[in-house]
Structure formats: structure tokens, C-alpha cells
DRENPA-3360 file (N, C-alpha, C; in nm, 2 decimals, always signed):
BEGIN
1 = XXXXXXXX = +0.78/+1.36/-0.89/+0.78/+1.49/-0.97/+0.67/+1.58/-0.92 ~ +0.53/+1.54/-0.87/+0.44/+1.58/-0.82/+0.50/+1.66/-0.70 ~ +0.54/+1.60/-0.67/+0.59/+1.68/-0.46/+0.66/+1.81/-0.55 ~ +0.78/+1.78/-0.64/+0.89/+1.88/-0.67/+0.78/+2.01/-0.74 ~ +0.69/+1.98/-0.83/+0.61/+2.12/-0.88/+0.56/+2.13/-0.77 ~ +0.48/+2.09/-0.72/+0.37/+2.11/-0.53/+0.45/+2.23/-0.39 ~ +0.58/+2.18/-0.45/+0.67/+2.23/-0.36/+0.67/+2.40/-0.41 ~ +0.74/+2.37/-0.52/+0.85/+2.52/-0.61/+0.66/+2.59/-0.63;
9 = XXXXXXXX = +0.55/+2.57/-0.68/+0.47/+2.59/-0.64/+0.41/+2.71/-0.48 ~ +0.43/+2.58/-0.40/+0.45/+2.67/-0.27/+0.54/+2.84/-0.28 ~ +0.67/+2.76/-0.27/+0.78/+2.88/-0.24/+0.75/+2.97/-0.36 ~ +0.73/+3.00/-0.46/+0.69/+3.09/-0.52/+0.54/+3.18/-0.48 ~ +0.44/+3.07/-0.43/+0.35/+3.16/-0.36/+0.40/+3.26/-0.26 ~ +0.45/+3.20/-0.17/+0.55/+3.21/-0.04/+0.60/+3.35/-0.10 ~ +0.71/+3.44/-0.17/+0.71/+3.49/-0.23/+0.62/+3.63/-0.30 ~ +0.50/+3.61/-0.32/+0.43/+3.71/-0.32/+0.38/+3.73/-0.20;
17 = XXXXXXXX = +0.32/+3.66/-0.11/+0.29/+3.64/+0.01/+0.37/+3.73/+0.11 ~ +0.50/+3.72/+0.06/+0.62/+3.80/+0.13/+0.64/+3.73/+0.26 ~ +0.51/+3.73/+0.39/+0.55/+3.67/+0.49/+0.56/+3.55/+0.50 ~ +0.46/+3.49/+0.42/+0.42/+3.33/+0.41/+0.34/+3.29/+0.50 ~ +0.28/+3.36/+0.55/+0.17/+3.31/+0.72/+0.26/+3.27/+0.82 ~ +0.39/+3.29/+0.80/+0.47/+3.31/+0.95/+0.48/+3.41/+1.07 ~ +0.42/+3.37/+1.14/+0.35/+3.50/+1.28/+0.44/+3.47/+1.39 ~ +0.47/+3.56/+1.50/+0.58/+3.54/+1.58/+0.55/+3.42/+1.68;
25 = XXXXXXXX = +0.65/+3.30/+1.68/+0.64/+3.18/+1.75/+0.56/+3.25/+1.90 ~ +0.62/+3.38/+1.96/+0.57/+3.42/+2.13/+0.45/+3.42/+2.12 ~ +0.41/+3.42/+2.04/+0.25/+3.46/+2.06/+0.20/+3.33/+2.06 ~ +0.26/+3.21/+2.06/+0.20/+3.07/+2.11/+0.14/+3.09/+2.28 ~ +0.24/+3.13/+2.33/+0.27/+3.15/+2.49/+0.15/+3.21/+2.53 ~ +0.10/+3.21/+2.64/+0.02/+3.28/+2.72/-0.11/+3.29/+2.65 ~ -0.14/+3.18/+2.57/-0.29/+3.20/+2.48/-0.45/+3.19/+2.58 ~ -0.52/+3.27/+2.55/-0.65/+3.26/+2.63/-0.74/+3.11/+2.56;
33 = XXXXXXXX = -0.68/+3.02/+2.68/-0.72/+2.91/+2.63/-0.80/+2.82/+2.74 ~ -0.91/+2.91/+2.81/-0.99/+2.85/+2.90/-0.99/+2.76/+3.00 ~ -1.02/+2.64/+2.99/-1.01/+2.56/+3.09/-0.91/+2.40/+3.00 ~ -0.81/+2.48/+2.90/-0.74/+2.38/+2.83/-0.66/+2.29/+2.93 ~ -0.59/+2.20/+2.94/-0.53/+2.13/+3.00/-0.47/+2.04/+2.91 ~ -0.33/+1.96/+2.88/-0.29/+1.87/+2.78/-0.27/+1.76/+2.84 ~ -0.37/+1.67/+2.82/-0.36/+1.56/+2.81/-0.26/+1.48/+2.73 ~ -0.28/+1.38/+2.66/-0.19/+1.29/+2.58/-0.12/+1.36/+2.47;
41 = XXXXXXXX = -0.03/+1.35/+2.41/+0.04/+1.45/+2.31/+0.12/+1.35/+2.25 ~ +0.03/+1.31/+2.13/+0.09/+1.19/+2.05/+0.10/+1.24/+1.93 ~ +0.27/+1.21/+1.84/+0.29/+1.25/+1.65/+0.30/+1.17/+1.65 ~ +0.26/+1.09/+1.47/+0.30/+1.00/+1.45/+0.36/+1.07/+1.32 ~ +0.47/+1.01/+1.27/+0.56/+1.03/+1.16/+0.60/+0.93/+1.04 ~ +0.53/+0.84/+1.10/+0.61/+0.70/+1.00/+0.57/+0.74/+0.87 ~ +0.44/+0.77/+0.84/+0.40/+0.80/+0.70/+0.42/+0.92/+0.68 ~ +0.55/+1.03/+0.72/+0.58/+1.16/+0.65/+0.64/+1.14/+0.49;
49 = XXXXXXXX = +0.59/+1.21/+0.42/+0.67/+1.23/+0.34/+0.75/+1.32/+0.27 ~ +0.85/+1.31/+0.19/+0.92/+1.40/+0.18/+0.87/+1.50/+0.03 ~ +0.88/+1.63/+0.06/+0.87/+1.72/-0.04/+0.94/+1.75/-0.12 ~ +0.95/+1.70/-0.23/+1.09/+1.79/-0.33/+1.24/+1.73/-0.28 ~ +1.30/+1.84/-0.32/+1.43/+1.79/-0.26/+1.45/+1.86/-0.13 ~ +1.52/+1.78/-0.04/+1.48/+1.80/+0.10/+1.62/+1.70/+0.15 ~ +1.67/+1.78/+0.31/+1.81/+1.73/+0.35/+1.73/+1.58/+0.45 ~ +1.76/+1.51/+0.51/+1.71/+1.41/+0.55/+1.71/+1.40/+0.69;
57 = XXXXXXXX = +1.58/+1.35/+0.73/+1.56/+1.35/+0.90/+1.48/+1.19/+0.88 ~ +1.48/+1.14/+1.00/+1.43/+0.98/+1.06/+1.29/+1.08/+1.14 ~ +1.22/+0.98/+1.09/+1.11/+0.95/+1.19/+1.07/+0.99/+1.33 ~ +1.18/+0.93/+1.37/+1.25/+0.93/+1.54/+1.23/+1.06/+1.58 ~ +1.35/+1.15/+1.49/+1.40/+1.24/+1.49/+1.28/+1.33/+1.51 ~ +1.16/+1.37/+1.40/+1.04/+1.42/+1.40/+0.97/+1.42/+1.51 ~ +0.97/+1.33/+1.56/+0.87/+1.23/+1.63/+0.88/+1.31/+1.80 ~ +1.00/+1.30/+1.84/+1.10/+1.36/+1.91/+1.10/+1.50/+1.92;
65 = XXXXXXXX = +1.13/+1.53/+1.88/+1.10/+1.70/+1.82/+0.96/+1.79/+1.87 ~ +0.89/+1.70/+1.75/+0.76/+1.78/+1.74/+0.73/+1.71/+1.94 ~ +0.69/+1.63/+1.94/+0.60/+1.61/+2.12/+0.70/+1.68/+2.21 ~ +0.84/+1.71/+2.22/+0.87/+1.78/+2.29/+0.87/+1.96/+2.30 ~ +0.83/+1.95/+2.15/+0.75/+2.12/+2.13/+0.62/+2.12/+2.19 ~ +0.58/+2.07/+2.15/+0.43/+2.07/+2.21/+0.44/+2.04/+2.33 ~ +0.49/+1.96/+2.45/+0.52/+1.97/+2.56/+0.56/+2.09/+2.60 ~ +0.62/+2.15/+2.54/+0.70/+2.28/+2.59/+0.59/+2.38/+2.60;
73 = XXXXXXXX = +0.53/+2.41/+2.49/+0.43/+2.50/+2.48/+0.26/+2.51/+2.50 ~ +0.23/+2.39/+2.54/+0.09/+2.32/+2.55/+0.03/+2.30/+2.71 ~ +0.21/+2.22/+2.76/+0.25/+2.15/+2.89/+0.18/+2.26/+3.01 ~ +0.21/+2.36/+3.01/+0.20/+2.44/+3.10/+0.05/+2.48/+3.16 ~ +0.00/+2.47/+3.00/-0.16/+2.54/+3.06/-0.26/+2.43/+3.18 ~ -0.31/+2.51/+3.29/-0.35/+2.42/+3.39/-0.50/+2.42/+3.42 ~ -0.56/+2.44/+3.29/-0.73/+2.42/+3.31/-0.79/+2.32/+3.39 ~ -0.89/+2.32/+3.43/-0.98/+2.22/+3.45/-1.05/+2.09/+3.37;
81 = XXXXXXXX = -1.05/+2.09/+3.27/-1.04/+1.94/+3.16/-0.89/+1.92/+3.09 ~ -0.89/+1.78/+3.06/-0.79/+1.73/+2.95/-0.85/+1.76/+2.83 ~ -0.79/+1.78/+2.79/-0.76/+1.75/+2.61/-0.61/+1.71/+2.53 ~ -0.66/+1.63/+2.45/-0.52/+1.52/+2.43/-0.56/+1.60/+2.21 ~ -0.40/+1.61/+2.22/-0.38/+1.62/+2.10/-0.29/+1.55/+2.02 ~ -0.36/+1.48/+1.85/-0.29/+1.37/+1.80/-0.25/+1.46/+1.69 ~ -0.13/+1.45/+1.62/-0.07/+1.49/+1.50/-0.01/+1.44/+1.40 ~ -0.03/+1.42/+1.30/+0.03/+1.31/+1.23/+0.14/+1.41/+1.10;
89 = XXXXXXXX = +0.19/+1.37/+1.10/+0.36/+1.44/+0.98/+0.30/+1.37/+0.88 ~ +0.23/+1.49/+0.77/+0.21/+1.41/+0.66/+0.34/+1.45/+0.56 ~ +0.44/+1.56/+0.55/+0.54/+1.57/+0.52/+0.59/+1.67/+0.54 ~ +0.73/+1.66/+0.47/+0.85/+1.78/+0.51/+0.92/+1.78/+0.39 ~ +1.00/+1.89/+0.40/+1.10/+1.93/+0.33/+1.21/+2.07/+0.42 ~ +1.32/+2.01/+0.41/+1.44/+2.06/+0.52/+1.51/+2.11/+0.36 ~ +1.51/+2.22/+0.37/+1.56/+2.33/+0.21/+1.77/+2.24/+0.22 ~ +1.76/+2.24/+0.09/+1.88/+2.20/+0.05/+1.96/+2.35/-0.02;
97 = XXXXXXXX = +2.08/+2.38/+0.00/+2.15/+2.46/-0.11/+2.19/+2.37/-0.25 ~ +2.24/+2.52/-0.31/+2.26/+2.47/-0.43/+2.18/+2.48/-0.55 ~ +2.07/+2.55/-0.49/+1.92/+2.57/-0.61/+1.96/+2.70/-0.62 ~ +1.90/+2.73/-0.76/+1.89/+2.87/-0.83/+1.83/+2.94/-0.73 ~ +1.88/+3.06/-0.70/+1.80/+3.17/-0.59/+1.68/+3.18/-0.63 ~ +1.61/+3.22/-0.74/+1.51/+3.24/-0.72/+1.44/+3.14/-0.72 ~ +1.46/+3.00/-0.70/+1.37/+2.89/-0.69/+1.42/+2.81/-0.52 ~ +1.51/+2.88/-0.50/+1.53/+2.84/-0.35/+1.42/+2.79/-0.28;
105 = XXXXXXXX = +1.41/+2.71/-0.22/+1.34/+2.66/-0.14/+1.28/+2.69/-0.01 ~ +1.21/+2.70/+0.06/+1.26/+2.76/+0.22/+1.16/+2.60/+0.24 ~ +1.21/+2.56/+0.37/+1.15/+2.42/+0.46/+1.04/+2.44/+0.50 ~ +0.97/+2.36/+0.52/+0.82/+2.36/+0.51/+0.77/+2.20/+0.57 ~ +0.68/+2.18/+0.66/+0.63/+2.12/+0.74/+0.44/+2.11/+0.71 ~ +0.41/+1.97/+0.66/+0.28/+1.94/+0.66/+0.22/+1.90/+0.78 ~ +0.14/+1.93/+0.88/+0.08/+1.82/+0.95/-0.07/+1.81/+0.94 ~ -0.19/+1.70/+1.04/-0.25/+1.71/+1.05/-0.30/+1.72/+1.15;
113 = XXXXXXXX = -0.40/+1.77/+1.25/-0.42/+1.82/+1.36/-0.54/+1.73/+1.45 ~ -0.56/+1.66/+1.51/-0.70/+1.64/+1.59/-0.67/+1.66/+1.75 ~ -0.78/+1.69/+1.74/-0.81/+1.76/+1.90/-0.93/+1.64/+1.96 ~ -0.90/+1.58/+2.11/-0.97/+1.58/+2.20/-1.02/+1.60/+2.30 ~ -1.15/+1.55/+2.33/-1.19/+1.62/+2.43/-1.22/+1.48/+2.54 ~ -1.14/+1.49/+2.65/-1.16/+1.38/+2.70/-1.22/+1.34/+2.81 ~ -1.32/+1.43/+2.86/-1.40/+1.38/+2.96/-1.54/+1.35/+2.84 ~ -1.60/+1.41/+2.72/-1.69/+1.37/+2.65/-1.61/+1.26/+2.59;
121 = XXXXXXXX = -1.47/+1.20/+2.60/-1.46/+1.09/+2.49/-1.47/+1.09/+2.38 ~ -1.49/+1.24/+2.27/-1.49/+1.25/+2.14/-1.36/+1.34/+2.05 ~ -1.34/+1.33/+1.91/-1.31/+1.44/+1.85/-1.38/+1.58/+1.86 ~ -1.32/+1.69/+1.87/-1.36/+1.80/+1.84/-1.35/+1.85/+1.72 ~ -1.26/+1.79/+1.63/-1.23/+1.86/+1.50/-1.22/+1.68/+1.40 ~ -1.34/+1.71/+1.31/-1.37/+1.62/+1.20/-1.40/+1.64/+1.08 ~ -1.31/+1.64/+0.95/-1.18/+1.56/+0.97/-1.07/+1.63/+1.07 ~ -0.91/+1.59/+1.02/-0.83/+1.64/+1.12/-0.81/+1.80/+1.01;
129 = XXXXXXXX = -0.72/+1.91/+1.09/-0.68/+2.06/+1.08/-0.60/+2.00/+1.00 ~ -0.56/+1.98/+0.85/-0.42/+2.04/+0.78/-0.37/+2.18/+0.81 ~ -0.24/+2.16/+0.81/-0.20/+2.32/+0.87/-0.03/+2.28/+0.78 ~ -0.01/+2.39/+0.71/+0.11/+2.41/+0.63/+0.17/+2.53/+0.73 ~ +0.30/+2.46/+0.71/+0.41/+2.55/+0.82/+0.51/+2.59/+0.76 ~ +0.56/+2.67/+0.73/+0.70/+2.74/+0.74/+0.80/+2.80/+0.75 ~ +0.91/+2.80/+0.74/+1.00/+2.83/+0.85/+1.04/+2.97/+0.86 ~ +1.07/+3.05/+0.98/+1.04/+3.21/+0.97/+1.15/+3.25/+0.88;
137 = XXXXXXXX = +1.09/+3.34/+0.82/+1.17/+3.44/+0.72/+1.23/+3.55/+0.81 ~ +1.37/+3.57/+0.80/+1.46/+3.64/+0.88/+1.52/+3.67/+0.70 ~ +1.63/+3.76/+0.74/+1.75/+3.83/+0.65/+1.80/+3.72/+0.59 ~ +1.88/+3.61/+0.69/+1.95/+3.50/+0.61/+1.84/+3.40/+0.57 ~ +1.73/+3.40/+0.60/+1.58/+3.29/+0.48/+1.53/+3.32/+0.41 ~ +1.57/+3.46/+0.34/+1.44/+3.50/+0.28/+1.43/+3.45/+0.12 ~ +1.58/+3.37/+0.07/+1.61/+3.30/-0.01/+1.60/+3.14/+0.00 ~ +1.58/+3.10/+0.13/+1.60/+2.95/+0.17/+1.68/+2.94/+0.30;
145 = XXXXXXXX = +1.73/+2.88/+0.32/+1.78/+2.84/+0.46/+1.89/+2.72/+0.40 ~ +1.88/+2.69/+0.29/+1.98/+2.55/+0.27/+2.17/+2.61/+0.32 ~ +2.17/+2.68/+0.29/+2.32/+2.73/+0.33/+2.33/+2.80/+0.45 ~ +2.24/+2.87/+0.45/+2.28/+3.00/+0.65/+2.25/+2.88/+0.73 ~ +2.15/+2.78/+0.71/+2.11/+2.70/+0.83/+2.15/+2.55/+0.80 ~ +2.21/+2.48/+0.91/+2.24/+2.34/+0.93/+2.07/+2.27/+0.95 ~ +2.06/+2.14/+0.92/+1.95/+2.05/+0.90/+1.87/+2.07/+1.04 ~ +1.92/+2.11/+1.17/+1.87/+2.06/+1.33/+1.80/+2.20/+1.34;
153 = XXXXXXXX = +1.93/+2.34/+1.29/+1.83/+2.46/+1.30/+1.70/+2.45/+1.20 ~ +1.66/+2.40/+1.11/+1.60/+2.38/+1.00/+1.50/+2.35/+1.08 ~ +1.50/+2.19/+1.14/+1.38/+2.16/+1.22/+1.35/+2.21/+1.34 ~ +1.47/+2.29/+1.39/+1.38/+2.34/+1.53/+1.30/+2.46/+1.49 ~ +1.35/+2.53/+1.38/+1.28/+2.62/+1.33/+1.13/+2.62/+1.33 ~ +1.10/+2.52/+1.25/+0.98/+2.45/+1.18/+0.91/+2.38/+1.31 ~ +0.96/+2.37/+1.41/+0.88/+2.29/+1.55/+0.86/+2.42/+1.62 ~ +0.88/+2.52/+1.62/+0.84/+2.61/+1.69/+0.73/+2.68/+1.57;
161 = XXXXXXXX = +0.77/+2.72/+1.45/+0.65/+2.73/+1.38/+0.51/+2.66/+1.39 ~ +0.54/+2.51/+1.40/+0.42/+2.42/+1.40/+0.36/+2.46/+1.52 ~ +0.42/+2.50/+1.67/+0.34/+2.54/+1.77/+0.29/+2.63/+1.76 ~ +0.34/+2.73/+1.71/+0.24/+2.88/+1.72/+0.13/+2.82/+1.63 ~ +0.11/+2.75/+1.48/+0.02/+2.74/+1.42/-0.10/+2.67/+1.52 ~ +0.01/+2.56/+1.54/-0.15/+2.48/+1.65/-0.22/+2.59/+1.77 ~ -0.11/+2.70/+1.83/-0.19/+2.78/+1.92/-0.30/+2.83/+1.86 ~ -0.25/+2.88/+1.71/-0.35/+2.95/+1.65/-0.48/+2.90/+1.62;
169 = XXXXXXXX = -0.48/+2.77/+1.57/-0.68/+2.70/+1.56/-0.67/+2.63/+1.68 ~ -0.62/+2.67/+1.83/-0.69/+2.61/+1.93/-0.76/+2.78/+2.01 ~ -0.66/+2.87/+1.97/-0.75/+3.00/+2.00/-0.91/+3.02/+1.92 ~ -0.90/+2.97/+1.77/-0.97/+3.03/+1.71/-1.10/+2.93/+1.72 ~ -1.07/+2.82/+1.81/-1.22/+2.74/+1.85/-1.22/+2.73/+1.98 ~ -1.16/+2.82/+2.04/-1.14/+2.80/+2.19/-1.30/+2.87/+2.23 ~ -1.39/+2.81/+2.15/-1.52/+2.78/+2.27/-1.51/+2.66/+2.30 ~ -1.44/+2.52/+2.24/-1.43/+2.41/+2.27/-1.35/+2.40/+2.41;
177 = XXXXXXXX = -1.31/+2.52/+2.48/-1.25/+2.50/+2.64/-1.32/+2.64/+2.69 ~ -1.48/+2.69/+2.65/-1.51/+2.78/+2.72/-1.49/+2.94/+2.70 ~ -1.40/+2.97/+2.61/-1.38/+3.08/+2.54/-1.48/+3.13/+2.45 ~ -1.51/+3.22/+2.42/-1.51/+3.31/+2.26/-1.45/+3.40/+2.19 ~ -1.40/+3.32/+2.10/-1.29/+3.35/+2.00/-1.37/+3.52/+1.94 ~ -1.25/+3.57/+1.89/-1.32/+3.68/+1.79/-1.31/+3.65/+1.63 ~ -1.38/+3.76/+1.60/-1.32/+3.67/+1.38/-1.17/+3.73/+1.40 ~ -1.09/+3.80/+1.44/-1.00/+3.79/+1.43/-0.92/+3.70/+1.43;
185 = XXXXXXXX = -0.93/+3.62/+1.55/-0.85/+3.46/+1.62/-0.92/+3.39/+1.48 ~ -0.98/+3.39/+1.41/-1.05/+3.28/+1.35/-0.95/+3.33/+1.15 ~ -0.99/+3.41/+1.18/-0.86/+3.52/+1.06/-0.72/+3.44/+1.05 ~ -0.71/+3.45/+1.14/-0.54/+3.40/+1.21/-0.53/+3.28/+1.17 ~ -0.62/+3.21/+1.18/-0.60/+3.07/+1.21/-0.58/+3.02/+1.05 ~ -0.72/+3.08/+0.96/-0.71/+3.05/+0.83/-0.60/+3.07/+0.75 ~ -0.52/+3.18/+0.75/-0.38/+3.17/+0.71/-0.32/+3.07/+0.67 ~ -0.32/+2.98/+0.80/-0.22/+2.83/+0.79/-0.28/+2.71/+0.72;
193 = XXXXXXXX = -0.38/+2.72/+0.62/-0.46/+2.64/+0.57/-0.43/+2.68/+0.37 ~ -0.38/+2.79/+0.38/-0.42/+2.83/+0.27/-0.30/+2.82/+0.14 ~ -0.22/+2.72/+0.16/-0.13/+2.63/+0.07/-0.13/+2.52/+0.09 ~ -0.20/+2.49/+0.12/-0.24/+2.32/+0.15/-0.20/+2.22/-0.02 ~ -0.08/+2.19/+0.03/-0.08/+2.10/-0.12/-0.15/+1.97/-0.11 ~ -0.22/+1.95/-0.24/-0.33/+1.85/-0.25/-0.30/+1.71/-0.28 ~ -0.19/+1.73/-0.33/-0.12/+1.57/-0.35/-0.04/+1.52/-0.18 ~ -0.04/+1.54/-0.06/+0.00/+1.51/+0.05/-0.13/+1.44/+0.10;
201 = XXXXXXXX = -0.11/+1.31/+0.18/-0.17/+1.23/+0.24/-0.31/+1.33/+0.32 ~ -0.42/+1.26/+0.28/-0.50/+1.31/+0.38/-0.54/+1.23/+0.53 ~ -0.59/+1.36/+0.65/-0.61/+1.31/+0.76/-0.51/+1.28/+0.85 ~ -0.51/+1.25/+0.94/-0.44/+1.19/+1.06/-0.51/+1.05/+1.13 ~ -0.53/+1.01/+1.06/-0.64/+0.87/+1.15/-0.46/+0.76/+1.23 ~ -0.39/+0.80/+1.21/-0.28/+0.73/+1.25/-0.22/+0.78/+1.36 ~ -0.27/+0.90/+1.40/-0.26/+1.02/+1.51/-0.38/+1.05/+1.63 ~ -0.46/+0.92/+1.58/-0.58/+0.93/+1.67/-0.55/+0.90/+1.83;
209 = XXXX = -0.59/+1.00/+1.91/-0.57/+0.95/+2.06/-0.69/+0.90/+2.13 ~ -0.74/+0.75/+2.18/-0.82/+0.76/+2.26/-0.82/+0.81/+2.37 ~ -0.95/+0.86/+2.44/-0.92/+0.89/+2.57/-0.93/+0.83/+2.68 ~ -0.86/+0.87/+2.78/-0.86/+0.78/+2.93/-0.96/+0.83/+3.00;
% end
């Protein structure tokens, strides 16, 4: 019952908010991200859990998903150091139809974030980034997504959202690869922090990547 008020909670914020901290996924692309390079790119999912009522995905499925987003959008940059990033799914919710419009749901994506740095061998970020995701608001979401969208658009939605968010606090500390961020980049980044429900698992210690 916790998750279900945490949730309807959310989407009601979500709602005055109007945008919800959804920023255009492109702007993951071509980030000034110094001498970044991606090393290891490990999610772990087993301990996601589910928000509210929510359509159903495996593990696998998550698991799958999210490292081949992040491959897609991480994969390219060709700095001069590694850095390996771990993520752990602390939960989800894939919007079901059938709820009162105004309590509709829209899907929503918890993770947690750590960053390494792998020629020093340490974390850069302690504890890990919670980062609350959700799924862009277009014409057919702006009530939920349980009916215009099937469960697979739902998640790929939400895996392109979670990338732009991670572009966003790896710009907004990108002195950690030689950059200086502006308070703008740092503006940006806090957005996706700022519905953080408190009953969801803390950390990512299950996401931790050593380095090679």
C-alpha cells in the first residue's frame, strides 16, 4: 500500500510539474564529456521493485534493455580513460489502463547510479545517484500511457529516458573526465532527483563494478 500512495503521490506531483523533468532524450547524444570512455556497463535488476500497480516485466527483460541503452548511448564516446558504470533497478512501474483519468498513472523508472573511475580504481559518486525517470509526455501520455502504449513501448520509453537522465549528472560532474560543468549542467541534473520516493531500496551496492 506504501508503493501505491508513493506512486499516485508521484503522478499527481508529475501533474503540476506539467513536464515532470522529462528533457528531450537527443540531448543525451553528443554530450561534452571530456576524456569519458565506457568501460564496464553493468544493471543489476533482481531486487527491482514494483510500484503500484504496474503491467509486468522479468528481470531479464530490464536487465537487457537498460545495458543495451546505455551501450547505445555511452558506447560511442572515445576519451582517453575508462569509466565503468554500475546501475541498479531499484523499481518500476509500466502504467496499467483502466484507472480513473485523473489518477492515471504514467510509468516511471527508479535507479541507482555509480560511477567509476578506473585507472584510480575508485567510486566517483558516494553514495550511488538516485535518479527518478519518467516516461515522456506526448498528447497520447499526458493521462498515462496504460492504453495508447503496449508494455515494450512503455519500457523503451523509459530506457531512453533513463539515458538522457544519466547524460545529465555525468555532464553536471564532468570535471570527473576534465570538464567544467556550468550551474546550469548542475540545474539540469537536480531535476531528476527531486521525487525521489523514500520508501524504494537505498543505493546500488549490488551494481558495484570493480575495476580492471
Amino acid at each position: 500500500m506504501g508503493y501505491i500512495k508513493t506512486f499516485l503521490a508521484l503522478t499527481l506531483s508529475c501533474f503540476v510539474l506539467t513536464a515532470c523533468g522529462v528533457k528531450d532524450p537527443d540531448a543525451t547524444r553528443d554530450l561534452n564529456l571530456g576524456d569519458f570512455r565506457l568501460g564496464h556497463n553493468i544493471v543489476v535488476t533482481k531486487n527491482a521493485r514494483k510500484i503500484g500497480p504496474t503491467r509486468e516485466a522479468t528481470a531479464e527483460e530490464w536487465e537487457t534493455l537498460l545495458e543495451g541503452e546505455i551501450e547505445k548511448q555511452f558506447g560511442g564516446y572515445e576519451g582517453d580513460k575508462l569509466y565503468h558504470l554500475g546501475i541498479n533497478l531499484d523499481g518500476y512501474a509500466l502504467a496499467v489502463p483502466g484507472v480513473p483519468v485523473l489518477l492515471s498513472p504514467k510509468s516511471v523508472l527508479v535507479i541507482s547510479l555509480t560511477v567509476w573511475d578506473d585507472a584510480a580504481a575508485k567510486k566517483l559518486n558516494e553514495p550511488p545517484r538516485q535518479l527518478t525517470i519518467f516516461e515522456q509526455l506526448d498528447g497520447g501520455t499526458v493521462f498515462g500511457s496504460g492504453i495508447t502504449r503496449d508494455r515494450e513501448e512503455q519500457m523503451n520509453n523509459l530506457a531512453t529516458q533513463m539515458s538522457a537522465a544519466i547524460g545529465r549528472f555525468l555532464v553536471a560532474n564532468s570535471e570527473w573526465f576534465g570538464v567544467t560543468p556550468t550551474e546550469e549542467d548542475r540545474a539540469a541534473a537536480e531535476e531528476d532527483v527531486l521525487k525521489i520516493p523514500d520508501n524504494l531500496p537505498d543505493g546500488a551496492t549490488d551494481a558495484d563494478v570493480p575495476a580492471t
